[in-house]
N, C-alpha and C positions, 0 to 999 in steps of 0.2 A: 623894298627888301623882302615882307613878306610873302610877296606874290613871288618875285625867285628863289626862295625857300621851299615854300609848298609845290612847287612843278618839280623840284630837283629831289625834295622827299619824298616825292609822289612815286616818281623812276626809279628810286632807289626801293621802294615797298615792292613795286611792282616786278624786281628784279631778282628778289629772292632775298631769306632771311639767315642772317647769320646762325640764329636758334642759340644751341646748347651752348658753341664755341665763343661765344659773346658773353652768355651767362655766366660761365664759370669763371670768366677774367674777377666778377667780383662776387664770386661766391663764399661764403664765410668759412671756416673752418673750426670745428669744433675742438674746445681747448680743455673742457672739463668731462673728464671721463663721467662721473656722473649724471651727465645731461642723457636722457632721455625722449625720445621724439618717441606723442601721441601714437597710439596705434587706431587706424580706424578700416570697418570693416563694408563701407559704404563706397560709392564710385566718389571722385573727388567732387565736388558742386560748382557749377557754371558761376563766375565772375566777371567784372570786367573793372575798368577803370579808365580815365580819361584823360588823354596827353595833351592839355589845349594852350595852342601856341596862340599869342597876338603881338605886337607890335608898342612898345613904349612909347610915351611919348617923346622921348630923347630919340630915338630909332630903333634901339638894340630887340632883340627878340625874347621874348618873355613866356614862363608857362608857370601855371599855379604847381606847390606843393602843400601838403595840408599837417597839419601835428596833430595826429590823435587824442583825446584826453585820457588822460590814468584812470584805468578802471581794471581789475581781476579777470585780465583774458592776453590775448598770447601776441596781442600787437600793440599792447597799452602802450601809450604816448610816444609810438613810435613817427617816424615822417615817412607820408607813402601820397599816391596820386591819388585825386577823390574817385569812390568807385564804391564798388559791394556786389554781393550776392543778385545774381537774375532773381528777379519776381514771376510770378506766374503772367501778369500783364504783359511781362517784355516780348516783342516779337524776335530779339536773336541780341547779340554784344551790343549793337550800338545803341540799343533803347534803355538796355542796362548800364551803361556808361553816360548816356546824357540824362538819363532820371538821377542817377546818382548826384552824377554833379549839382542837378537843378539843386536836387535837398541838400546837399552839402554846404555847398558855395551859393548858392543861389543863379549859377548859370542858366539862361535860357535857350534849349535846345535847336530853336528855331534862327537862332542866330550862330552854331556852329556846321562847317562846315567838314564831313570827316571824310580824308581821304585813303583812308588806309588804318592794318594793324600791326603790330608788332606779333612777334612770336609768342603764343602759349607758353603761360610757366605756372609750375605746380610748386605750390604754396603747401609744406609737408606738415608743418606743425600745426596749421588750419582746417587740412584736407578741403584747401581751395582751386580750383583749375583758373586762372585769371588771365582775359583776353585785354591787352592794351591797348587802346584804342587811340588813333591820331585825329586829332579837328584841331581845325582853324578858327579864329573869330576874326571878322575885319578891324574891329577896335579893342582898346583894355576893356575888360568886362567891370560893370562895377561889381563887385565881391558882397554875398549876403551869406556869412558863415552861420551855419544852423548850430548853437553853441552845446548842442548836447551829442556832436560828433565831430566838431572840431574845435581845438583849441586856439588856432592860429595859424593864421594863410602864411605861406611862405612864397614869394614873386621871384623865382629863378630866371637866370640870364641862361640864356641857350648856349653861348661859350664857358657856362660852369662847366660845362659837359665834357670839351674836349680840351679844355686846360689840365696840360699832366700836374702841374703844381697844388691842382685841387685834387686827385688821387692821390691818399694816403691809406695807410695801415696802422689796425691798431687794436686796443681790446673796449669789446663793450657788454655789457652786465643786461642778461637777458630772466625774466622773469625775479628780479630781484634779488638771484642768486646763483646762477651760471655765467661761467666766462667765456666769450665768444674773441677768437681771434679772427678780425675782417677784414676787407679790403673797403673801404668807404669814399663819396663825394663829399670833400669837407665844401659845404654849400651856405652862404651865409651864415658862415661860423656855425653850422649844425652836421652834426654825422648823418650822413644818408645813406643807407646802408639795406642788406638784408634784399628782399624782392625788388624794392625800388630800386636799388643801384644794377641789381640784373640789369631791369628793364633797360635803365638811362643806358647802361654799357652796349647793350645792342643798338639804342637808338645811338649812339654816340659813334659809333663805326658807321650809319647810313649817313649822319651829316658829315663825315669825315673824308665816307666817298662821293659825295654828293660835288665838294670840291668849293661851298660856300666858306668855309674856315681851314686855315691850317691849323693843323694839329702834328706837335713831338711824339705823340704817345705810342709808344712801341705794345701794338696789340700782341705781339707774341713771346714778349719775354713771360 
C-alpha cells in the first residue's frame, strides 16, 4: 500500500500545488480584537519540517506528529510536524527537515526517502517561511523523542486527514489569553490546528486526488 501511495503522491506534487486555496480552508480566524500579531522588520527565516509517512504494522498509513513542551514563546505546547529553523550547515529544506527530525524524534535521515514538498507557508506570528517536506520510510521508525523539544509523539492515521467527521470548529486560547475562533483536525482526540492543519488541508486535497481514499469533504463550501 505504501509503495501505491508514494507514486500517486509523487504525481500529484509533481502536478501542481493547491497553495493559498488549501490553506485558507483551515485558516484561523481571529476572535479577540485585542490580539495583536508581532511586528518584524527582518525577511521571514528559512524553515522546514517533515511529513514522514510509513506503513503500520496492521497496514494502515502512518505519520508522526509532535506536542511541543510549554515554554514563554508563540508555539508553546502546541502540535505541529518535527522541523525548525535552517542552520547554516544545511545545504537547502531537506537537510533542514531530516536534521530536525533526527534531533527531535530521533529519525535517521539515511533511511528517509523524500519525494517531494508541499507549498511554502509563512508563519506571521514567528516571522517563519516553513517548507513542508514529504519522505517515506520503508518501516515504522523507532521513535527517540529528544525531551527538551518534545513532549509527546503523536502516530496519525493518513485517513485522519480526509475524514470530514474529524474536521471541526471551534475556540482555542492562544498565548494564555486570546481567543482564536478555528477550523481544526480533531486528531486522536487532540486539536490540530493553526500552520499544521494548513499544511494537512493541502496535503489532504493531493491524497484526495490521488484517488487512494474517498473522501465527502466538500473543499469548497
Amino acid at each position: 500500500m505504501i509503495e501505491e501511495f508514494k507514486k500517486k503522491l509523487k504525481m500529484q506534487l509533481e502536478n501542481g500545488l493547491p497553495g493559498d486555496l488549501a490553506h485558507c480552508i483551515m485558516m484561523p480566524t481571529a476572535r479577540d480584537k485585542n490580539m495583536i500579531l508581532p511586528t518584524f522588520h527582518t525577511p521571514p527565516v528559512k524553515s522546514a519540517v517533515l511529513i514522514l509517512f510509513y506503513q503500520h504494522e496492521q497496514g494502515h498509513l502512518e505519520f508522526p506528529l509532535i506536542q511541543r513542551p510549554a515554554y514563554n514563546g508563540a508555539h508553546s505546547a502546541q502540535i505541529g510536524f518535527p522541523g525548525g529553523k535552517a542552520e547554516p550547515g544545511d545545504l537547502n529544506t531537506d537537510d533542514t527537515a531530516l536534521r530536525e527530525a533526527k534531533e527531535e524524534i530521533g529519525i535517521d535521515p539515511a533511511q528517509v526517502e523524500v519525494v517531494g514538498h508541499l507549498s511554502d507557508l509563512i508563519i506571521a506570528v514567528s516571522n517563519f517561511v516553513v517548507t513542508p517536506v514529504i519522505g517515506f520510510m520503508a518501516h515504522k521508525p523507532r521513535f527517540i523523542p529528544d525531551p527538551g523539544e518534545v513532549d509527546e509523539i503523536i502516530q496519525a492515521k493518513l485517513t485522519d486527514i480526509v475524514d470530514p467527521a474529524l474536521r471541526r470548529e471551534g475556540a482555542v486560547v492562544v498565548r494564555g489569553k486570546y481567543n482564536l475562533q478555528t477550523p481544526y483536525f480533531h486528531i486522536d482526540n487532540r486539536v490540530v490546528w493553526g500552520a499544521t492543519a494548513m499544511m494537512l488541508s493541502e496535503l489532504s486535497i493531493l491524497v484526495e486526488k490521488s484517488g487512494l481514499f474517498a473522501s465527502t469533504y466538500n473543499y469548497n463550501k
